[in-house]
N, C-alpha and C positions, 0 to 999 in steps of 0.2 A: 101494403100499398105496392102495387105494379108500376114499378119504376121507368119511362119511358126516353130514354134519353133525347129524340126527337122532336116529340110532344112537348117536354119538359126543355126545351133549350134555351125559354126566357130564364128557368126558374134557376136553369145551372148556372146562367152569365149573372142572374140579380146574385146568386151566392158568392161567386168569384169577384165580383166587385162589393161586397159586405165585408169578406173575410181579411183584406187588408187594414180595415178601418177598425174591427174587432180585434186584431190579431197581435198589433202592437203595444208591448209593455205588458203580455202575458205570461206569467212561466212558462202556460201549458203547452206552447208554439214554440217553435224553434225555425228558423233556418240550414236546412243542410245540404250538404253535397247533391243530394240524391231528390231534396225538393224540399215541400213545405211540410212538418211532423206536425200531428197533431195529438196531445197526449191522451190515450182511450180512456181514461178515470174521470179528463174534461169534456171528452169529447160534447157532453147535450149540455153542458155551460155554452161550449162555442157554439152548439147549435141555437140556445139561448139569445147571445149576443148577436147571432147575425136575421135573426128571425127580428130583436128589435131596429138593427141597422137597416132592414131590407124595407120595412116599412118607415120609418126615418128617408129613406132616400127615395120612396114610391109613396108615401103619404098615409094614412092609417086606414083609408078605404080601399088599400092592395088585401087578399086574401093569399094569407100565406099562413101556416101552421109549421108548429115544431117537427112533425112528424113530416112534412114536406119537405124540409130543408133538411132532418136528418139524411132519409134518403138520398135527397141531391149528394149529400158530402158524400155519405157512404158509394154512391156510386162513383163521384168521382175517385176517388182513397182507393177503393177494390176493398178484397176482406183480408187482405195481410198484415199481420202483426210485425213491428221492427222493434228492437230495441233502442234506444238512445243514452249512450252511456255517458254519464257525468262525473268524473273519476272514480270513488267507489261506491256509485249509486249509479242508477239505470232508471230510466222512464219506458215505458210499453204504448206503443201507440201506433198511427197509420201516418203512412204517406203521401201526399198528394203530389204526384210526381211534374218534376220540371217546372214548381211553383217557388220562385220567393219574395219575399214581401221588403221593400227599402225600411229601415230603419228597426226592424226585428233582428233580437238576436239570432246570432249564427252558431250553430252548437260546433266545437270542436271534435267530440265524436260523430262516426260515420255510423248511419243504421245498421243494425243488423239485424236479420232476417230470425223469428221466430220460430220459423219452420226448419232451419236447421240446425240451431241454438238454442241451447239453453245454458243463459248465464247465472254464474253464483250469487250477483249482485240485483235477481228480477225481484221486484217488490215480494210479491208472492214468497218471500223464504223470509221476509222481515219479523213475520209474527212468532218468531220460534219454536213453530209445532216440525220444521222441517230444515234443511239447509244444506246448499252443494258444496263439495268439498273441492278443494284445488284439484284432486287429482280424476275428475270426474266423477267418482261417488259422490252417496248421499245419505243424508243420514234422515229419518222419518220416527219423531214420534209416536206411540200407540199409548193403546191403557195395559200395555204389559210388558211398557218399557222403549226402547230406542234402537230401531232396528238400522243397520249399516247394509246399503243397498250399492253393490258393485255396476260400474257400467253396463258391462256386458249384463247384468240381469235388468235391467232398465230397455238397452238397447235392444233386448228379444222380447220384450212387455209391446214396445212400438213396433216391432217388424210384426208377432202376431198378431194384435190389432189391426194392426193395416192390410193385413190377410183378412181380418173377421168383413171389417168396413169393405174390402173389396168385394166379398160376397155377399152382402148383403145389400150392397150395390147402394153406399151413403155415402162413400167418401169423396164425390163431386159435388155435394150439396155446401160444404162451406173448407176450406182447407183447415188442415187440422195444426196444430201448434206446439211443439215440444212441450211445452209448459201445460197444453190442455192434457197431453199423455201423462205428463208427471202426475199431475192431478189426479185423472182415475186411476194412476200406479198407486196412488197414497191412499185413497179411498179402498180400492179393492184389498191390499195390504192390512190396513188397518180392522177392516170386514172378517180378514180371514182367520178361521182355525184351525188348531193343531190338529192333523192327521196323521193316523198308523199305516205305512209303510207293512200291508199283508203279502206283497209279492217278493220272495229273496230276490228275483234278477235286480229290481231296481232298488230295495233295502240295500243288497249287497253294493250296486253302484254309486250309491252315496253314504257308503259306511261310514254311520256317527252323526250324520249330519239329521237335523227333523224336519217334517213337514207339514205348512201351513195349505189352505187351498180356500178358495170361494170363487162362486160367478165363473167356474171353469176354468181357473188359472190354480197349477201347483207351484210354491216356491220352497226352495230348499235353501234350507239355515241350518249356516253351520257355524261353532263355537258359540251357541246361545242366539245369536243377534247379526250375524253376517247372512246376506242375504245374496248366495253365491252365483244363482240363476234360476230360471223359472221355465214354465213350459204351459201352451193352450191344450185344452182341450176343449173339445166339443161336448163333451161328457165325462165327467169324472167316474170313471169304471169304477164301484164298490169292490169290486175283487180285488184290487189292489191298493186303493186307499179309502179307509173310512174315517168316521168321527172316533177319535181317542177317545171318547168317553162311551162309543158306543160297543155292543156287544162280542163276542167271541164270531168271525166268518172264517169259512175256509174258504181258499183261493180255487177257484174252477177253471180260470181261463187266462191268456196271457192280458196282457193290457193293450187296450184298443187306443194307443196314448199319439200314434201318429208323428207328434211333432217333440221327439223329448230328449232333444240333442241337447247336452249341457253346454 
């Protein structure tokens, strides 16, 4: 749906005058500093309730749909993700700015921004396949055990990415979320296999340490399970690293690795 903000200005005001009558005596609402949150796990509950509010207060021959008033909300919110922290728990969700509602609770934590954040307490580390450590590491599950992922190798996962997305010219289509980065950092991770270090410049630069790779990322582990940092490529050059399991090559040519600053 092609969301109009113009065209659609009954449907914004019938949502803003729904959402207080839906809103109270919800968990998934909060009042805060910064406006009204809305928790993104309830978000199509609220869209729910105020889709039956909206007709409750316009009569049941209004045409309104879920999918109408989802958009409305989403476009009032925007697509930013906040945190909301509840002492050591956090809720994930959007803002509707400069809104709050009389007799809703007021959250004591202030939001914080997903885009620059990622906290130890986001839902997402509750299932125990994963979980951030106080000192900014992280520790990530596999099927070959529990790999220890340093900041810095995290924080060059996202800066190359955000080089990949800028060239291929995607990363204005929705902003992206610490939490989303973590994500494909844990998938790609979990994907990867061990590879042979065939070139001495770089075997010698990380002497001792091994190498995993997929999807164009190498990461270098060292003592077993520390995951020290990592590096994009465009192309993983065979001359310099292959499948461990795969056959005897000789090295022909330097490596076309570009970005492999540790």
């Amino acid at each position: 749906r092609c969301f109009d903000a113009a065209s659609d200005a009954a449907l914004l005001a019938a949502v803003m005058k729904a959402l207080p009558k839906v809103a109270v005596g919800r968990h998934e609402t909060r009042n805060t500093d910064a406006g009204l949150f809305l928790n993104k796990d309830s978000l199509l509950s609220v869209v729910r309730w105020c889709v039956a509010q909206i007709r409750q207060d316009a009569g049941d021959d209004v045409v309104v749909t879920k999918d109408d008033v989802f958009f409305a909300v989403k476009h009032l919110c925007g697509d930013e993700l906040f945190y909301l922290p509840r002492g050591n728990r956090c809720m994930v969700g959007y803002i509707l700015p400069g809104v709050t509602i009389d007799g809703l609770w007021t959250s004591e934590g202030k939001p914080v921004s997903c885009k620059t954040a990622l906290l130890p307490t986001d839902p997402m580390f509750a299932g125990g396949g994963s979980r951030a450590c106080g000192d900014g590491s992280f520790e990530i599950a596999s099927h070959v055990g529990t790999f220890h992922v340093t900041r810095h190798a995290f924080d060059r996962f996202v800066e190359g990415t955000k080089r990949a997305e800028l060239k291929a010219r995607t990363i204005g289509r929705a902003p992206m979320h610490l939490r989303d980065y973590f994500r494909s950092f844990q998938r790609i991770l979990r994907d990867s296999k061990v590879l042979e270090c065939v070139w001495p410049a770089v075997a010698n630069r990380f002497e001792g340490a091994a190498f995993r790779g997929t999807r164009h990322w190498i990461f270098v582990v060292e003592n077993g399970r520390d995951v020290t940092t990592c590096f994009d490529l465009e192309k993983i050059p065979e001359t310099v690293f292959r499948d461990a399991a795969a056959g005897e090559r000789t090295p022909t040519a330097p490596p076309a690795a570009g970005d492999a600053n540790s």
